[in-house]
LOVEX-14721 format. One line per field, with one value per atom (N, C-alpha, C): atom name; residue in one letter; x, y, z. Coordinates in nm, 2 decimals. Layout:
BEGIN
atomo	[CA;...]
residuo	[A;...]
c1	[X;...]
c2	[Y;...]
c3	[Z;...]
//
This chain:
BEGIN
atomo	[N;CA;C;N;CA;C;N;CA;C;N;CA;C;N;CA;C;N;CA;C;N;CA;C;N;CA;C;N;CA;C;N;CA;C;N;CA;C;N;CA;C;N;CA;C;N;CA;C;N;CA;C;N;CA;C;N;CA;C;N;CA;C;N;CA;C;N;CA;C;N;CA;C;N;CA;C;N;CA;C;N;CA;C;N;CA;C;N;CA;C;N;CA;C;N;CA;C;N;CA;C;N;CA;C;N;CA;C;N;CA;C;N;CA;C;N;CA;C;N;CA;C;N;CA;C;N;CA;C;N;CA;C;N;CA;C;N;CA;C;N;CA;C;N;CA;C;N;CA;C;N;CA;C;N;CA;C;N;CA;C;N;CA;C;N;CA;C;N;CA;C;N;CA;C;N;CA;C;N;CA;C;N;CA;C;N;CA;C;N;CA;C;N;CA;C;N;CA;C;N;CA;C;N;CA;C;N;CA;C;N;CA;C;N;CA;C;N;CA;C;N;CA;C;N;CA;C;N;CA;C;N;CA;C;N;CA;C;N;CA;C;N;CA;C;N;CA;C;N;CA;C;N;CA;C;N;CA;C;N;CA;C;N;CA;C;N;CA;C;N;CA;C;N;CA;C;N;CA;C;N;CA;C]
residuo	[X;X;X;X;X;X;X;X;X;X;X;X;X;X;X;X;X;X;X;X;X;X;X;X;X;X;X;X;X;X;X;X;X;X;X;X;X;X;X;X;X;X;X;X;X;X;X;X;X;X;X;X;X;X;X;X;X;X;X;X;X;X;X;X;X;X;X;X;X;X;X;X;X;X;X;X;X;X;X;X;X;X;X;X;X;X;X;X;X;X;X;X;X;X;X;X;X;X;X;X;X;X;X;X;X;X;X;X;X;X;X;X;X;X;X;X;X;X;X;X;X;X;X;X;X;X;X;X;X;X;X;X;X;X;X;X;X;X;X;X;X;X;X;X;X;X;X;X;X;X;X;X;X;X;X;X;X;X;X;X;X;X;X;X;X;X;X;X;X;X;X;X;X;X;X;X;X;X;X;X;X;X;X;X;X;X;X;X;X;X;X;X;X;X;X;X;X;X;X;X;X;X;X;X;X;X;X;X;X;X;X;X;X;X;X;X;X;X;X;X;X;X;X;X;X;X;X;X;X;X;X;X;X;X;X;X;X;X;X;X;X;X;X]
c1	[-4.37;-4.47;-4.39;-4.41;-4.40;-4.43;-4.25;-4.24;-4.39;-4.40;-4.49;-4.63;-4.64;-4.82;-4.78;-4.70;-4.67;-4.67;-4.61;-4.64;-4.80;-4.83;-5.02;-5.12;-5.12;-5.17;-5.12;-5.01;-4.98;-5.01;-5.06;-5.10;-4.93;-4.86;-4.73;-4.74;-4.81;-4.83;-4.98;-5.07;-5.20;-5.20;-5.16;-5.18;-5.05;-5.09;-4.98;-4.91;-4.99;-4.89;-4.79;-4.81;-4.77;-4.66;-4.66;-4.56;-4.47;-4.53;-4.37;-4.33;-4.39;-4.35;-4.20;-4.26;-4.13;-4.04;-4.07;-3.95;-3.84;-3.96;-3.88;-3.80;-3.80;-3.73;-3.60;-3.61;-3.48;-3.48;-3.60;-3.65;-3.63;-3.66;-3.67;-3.57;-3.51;-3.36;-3.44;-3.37;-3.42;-3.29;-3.21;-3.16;-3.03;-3.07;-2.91;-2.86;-2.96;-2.98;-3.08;-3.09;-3.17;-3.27;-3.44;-3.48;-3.59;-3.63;-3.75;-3.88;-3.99;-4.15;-4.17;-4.06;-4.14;-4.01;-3.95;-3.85;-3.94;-3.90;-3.97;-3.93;-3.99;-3.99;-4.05;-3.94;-3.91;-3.88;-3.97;-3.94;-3.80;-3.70;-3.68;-3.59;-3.64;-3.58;-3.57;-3.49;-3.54;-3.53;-3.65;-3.70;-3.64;-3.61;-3.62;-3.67;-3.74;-3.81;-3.77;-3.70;-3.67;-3.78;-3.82;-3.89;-3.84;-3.83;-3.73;-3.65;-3.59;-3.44;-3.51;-3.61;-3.64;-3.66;-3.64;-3.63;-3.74;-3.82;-3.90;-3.83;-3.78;-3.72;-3.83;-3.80;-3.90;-3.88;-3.89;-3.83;-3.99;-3.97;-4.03;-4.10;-4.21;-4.24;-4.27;-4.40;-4.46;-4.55;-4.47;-4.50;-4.60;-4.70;-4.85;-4.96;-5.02;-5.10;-5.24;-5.25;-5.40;-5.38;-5.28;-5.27;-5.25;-5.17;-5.17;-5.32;-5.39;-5.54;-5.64;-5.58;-5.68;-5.60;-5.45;-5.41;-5.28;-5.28;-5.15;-5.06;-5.08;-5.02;-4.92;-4.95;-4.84;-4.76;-4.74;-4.67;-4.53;-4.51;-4.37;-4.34;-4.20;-4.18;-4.13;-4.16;-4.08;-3.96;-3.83;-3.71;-3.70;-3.69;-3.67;-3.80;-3.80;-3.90;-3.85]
c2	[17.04;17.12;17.23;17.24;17.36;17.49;17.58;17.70;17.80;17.80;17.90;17.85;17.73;17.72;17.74;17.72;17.77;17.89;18.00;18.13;18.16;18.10;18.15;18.08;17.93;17.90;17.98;18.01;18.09;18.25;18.31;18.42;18.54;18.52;18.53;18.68;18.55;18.65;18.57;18.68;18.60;18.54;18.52;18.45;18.36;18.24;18.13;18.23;18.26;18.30;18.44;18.47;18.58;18.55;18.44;18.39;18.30;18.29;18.18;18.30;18.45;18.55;18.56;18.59;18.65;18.56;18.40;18.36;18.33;18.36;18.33;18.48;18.62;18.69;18.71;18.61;18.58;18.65;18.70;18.76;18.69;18.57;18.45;18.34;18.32;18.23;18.19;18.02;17.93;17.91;17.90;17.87;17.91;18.04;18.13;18.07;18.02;17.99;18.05;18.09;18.12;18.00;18.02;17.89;17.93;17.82;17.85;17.81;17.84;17.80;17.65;17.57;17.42;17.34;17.45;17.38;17.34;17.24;17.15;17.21;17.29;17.30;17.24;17.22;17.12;17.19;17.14;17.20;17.30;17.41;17.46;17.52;17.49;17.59;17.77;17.81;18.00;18.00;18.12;18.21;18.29;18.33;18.50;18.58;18.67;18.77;18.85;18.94;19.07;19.13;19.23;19.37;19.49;19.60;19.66;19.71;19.75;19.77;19.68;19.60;19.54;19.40;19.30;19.18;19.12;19.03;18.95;18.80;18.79;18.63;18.56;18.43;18.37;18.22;18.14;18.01;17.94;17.83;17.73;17.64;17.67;17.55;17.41;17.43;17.31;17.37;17.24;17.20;17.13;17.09;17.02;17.11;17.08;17.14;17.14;17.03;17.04;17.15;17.12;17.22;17.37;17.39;17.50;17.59;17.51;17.52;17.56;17.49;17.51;17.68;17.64;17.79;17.78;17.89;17.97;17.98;18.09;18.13;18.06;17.91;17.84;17.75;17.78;17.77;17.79;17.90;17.98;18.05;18.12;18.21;18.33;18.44;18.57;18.60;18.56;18.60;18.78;18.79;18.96;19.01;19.14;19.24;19.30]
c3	[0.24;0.17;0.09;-0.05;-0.12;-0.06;-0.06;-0.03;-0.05;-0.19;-0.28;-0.19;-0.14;-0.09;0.07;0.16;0.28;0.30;0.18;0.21;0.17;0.11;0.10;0.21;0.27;0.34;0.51;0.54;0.64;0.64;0.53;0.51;0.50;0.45;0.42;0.32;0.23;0.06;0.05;0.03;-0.03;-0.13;-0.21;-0.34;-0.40;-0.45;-0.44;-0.52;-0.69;-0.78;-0.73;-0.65;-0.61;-0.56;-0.46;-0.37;-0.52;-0.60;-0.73;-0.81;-0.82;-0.88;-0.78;-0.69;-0.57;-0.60;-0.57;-0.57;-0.68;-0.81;-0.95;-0.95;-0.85;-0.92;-0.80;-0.74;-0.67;-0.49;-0.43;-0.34;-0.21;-0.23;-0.11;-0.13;-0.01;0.05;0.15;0.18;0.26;0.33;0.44;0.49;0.44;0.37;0.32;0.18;0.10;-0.02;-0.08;-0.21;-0.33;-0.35;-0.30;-0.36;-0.41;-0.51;-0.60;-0.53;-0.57;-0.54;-0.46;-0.62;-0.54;-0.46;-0.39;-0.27;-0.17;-0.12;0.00;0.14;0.20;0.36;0.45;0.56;0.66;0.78;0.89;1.04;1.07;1.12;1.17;1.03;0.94;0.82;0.82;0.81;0.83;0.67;0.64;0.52;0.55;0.43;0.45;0.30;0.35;0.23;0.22;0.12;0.06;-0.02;0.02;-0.03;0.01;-0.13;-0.09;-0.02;0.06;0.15;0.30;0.32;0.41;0.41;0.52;0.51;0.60;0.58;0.64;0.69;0.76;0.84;0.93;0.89;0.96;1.05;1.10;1.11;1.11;1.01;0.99;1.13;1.19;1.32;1.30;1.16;1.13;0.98;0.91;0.76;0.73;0.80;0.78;0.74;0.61;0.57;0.64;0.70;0.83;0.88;0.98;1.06;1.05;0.90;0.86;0.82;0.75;0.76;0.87;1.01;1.09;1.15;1.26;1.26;1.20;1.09;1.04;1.14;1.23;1.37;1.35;1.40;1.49;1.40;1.26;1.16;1.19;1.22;1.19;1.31;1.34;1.43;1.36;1.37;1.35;1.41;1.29;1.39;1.36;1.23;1.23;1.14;1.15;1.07;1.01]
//
């Protein structure tokens, strides 16, 4: 699944374009890389979000858009705040 619609269907960033703004301005690393919107995320991948002097980390649980649809929740884990 595309980064940019995993952070909108998990309720991350409300809004897709919102979530390809962030990542086109270099905010969001995937596994300690720089990645763009339409990078493909895959089970135990870690995110991480930068907003200013704070980071949002997360680990990837499950990349299925059903499921993401029915619960967000059990998407991801929160490693840091």
């Amino acid at each position: 699944m595309r980064l940019d619609k995993f952070l909108k269907l998990t309720r991350v960033i409300k809004r897709r374009t919102v979530a390809q703004e962030v990542c086109k301005s270099g905010r969001v690393s995937v596994n300690g890389r720089q990645a763009k919107s339409a990078q493909i995320l895959k089970p135990n991948d870690i995110v991480a979000i930068g907003y200013g002097d704070q980071r949002f980390v997360f680990k990837v649980l499950e990349a299925d858009e059903r499921l993401l649809k029915t619960n967000p929740a059990q998407a991801y884990e929160v490693i840091n705040e």
